[in-house]
N, C-alpha and C positions, 0 to 999 in steps of 0.2 A: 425868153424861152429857148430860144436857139443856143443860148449865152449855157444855160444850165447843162443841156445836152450835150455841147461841148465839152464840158466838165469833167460828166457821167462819163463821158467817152474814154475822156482823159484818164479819169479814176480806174477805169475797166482796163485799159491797155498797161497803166503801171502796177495795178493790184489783179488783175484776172488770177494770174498764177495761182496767188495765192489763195483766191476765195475758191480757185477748184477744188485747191488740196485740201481745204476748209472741209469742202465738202465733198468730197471722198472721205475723210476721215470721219465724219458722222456718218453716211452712209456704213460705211465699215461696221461702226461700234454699234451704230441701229440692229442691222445683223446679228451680230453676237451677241447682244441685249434682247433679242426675238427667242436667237435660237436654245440660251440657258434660260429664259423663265417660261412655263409653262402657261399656255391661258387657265383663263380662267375655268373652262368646260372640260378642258383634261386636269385639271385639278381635282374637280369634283369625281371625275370617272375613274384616277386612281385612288382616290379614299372610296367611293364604291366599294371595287373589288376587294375583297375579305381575304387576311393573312394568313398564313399558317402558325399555326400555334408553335412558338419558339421551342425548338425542343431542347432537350435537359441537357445542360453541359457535359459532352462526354459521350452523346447520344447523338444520331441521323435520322432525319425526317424519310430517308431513302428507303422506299419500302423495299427493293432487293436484299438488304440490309437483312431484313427479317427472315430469308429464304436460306441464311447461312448458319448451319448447327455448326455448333461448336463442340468437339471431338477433345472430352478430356486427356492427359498426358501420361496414360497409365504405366509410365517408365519410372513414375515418380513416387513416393507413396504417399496419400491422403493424411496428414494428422487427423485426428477424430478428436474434439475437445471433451473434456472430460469435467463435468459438471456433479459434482457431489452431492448425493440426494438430501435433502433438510430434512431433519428431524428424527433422522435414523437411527434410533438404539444400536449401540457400540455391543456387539455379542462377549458378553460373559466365557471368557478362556476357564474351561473346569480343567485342572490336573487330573491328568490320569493317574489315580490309585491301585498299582501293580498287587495285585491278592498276596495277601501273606503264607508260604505253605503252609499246611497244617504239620507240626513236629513227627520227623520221622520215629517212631516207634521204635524202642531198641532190640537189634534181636533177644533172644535167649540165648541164654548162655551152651555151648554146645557141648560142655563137660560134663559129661554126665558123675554126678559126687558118689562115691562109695558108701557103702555102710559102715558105719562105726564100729572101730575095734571092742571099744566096750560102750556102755549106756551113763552120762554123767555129767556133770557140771565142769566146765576147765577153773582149775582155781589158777594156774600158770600159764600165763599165756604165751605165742609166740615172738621171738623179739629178736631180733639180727641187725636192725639200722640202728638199735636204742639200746640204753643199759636198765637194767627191772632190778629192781633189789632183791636180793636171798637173804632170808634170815637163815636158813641152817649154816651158811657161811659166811653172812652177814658182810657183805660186799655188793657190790653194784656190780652186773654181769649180763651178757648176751645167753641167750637161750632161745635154739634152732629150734623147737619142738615144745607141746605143750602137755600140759599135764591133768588128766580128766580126772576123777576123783573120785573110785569104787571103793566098796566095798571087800575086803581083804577076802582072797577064796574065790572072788569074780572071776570067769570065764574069759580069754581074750582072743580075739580070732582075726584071721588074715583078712585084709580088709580087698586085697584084690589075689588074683591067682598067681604062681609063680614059684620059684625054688628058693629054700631056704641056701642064705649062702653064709651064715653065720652063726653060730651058737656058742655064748660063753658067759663070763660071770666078772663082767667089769668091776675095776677096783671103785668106782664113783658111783656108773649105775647100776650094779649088781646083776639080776641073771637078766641075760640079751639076747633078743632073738633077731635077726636081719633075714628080709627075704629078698631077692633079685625079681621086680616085672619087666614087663616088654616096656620100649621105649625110652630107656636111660632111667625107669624109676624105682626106687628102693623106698621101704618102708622097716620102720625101727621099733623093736617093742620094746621095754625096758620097764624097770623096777618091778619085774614077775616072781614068781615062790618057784621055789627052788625044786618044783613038778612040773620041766617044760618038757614038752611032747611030742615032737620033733626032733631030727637031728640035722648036721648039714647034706645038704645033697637030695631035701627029698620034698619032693612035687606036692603044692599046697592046692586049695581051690577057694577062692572067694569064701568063707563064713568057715574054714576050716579051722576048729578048736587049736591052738600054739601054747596053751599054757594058762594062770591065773596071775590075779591082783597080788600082789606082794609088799613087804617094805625092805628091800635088799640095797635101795640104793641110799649108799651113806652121804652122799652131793644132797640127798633133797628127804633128810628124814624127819625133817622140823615138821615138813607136811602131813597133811590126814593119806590115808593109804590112796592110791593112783595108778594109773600107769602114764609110763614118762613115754609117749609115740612122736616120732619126729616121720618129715617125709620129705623126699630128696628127690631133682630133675637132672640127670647128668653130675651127678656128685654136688647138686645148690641145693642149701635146705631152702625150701618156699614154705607157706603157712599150709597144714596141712587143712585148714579150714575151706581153701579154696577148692579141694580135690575131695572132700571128706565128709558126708553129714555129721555134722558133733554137735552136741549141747542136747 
């Protein structure tokens, strides 16, 4: 007995050291194995208490959070999206139809036309751009003036007012009566009887008697009896049908 306890003695004084450090070191790690595991009674007390519900990624449980308006950046401008209604009838484009005027109405003419030297049919007409044929001369020829077709003995008379400024007995158109009106115009009576009634120099008036129907002129004796009237603007024969009631 004594024998063993010697021993133990023995073992204690070469090994003490170590079985302190031994046990310090458990000591130690008991501690630290205490103090990261939880018992078993504060286990259950934090499953107990009730979580907060996770909140959304991007998002704070922080109710201050919710106390802060947020103050658009009106420096900026908002795009607005533009979403095209469905189903909308595309409006029918009508052209505008500009009114057609109605045709301007031509004036009247502001000429007022004369009365005819004598009363008659023109069997010759007027012709200056063109050539007419004559049979008493049987040529192709121009012809300023045209030729009404009386009765021999017929009356002829001044178709507008004005001075006789010529009286004579042409070798073509035989006896000639010429009067001067205002405005450059002259007026020609020709192929008359050889009883004209007038002389030069004297003052006519519109329907004033000048003479009769004749066949004096030898240019145009193929014809039925006439008088041969021409009518002139500024020395130009024009048709005297524009200035003249005839036919």
């Amino acid at each position: 007995m004594e024998k063993k306890e010697n021993t133990l003695i023995l073992f204690l004084r070469n090994n003490g050291f170590y079985l302190v450090l031994v046990l310090c070191l458990l000591a130690i790690g008991s501690g630290i194995v205490l103090l990261t595991v939880p018992n078993e009674k504060e286990q259950k007390t934090i499953e107990a208490v009730p979580t907060e519900a996770a909140a959304p990624v991007g998002q704070s449980n922080d109710q201050r959070l919710g106390d802060i308006k947020i103050v658009p950046d009106r420096t900026k401008p908002t795009a607005t999206p533009y979403y095209p209604p469905l189903n909308t009838a595309v409006p029918t484009v009508v052209p505008t139809v500009e009114p057609t005027p109605a045709p301007t109405a031509k004036p009247a003419s502001t000429v007022q036309k004369a009365s005819a030297p004598v009363s008659g049919e023109i069997i010759f007409g007027f012709a200056v751009d063109k050539l007419i044929y004559s049979v008493t001369l049987d040529q192709w020829m121009t012809h300023p003036a045209v030729d009404i077709a009386a009765q021999e003995g017929t009356t002829v008379k001044a178709v507008l007012s004005g001075t006789v400024s010529k009286v004579t007995e042409d070798d073509a158109l035989g006896f000639l009566v010429r009067i001067k009106h205002s405005n450059g115009r002259e007026t020609t009576y020709a192929n008359l009887g050889s009883d004209v009634r007038v002389h030069e120099g004297d003052k006519v008036n519109a329907g004033d008697v000048i003479g009769t129907v004749g066949t004096s002129a030898i240019s145009e004796c193929s014809l039925a009896p006439h008088l041969h009237f021409a009518y002139t603007i500024d020395g130009k024969a024009v048709d005297p049908a524009k200035y003249v009631r005839l036919g």
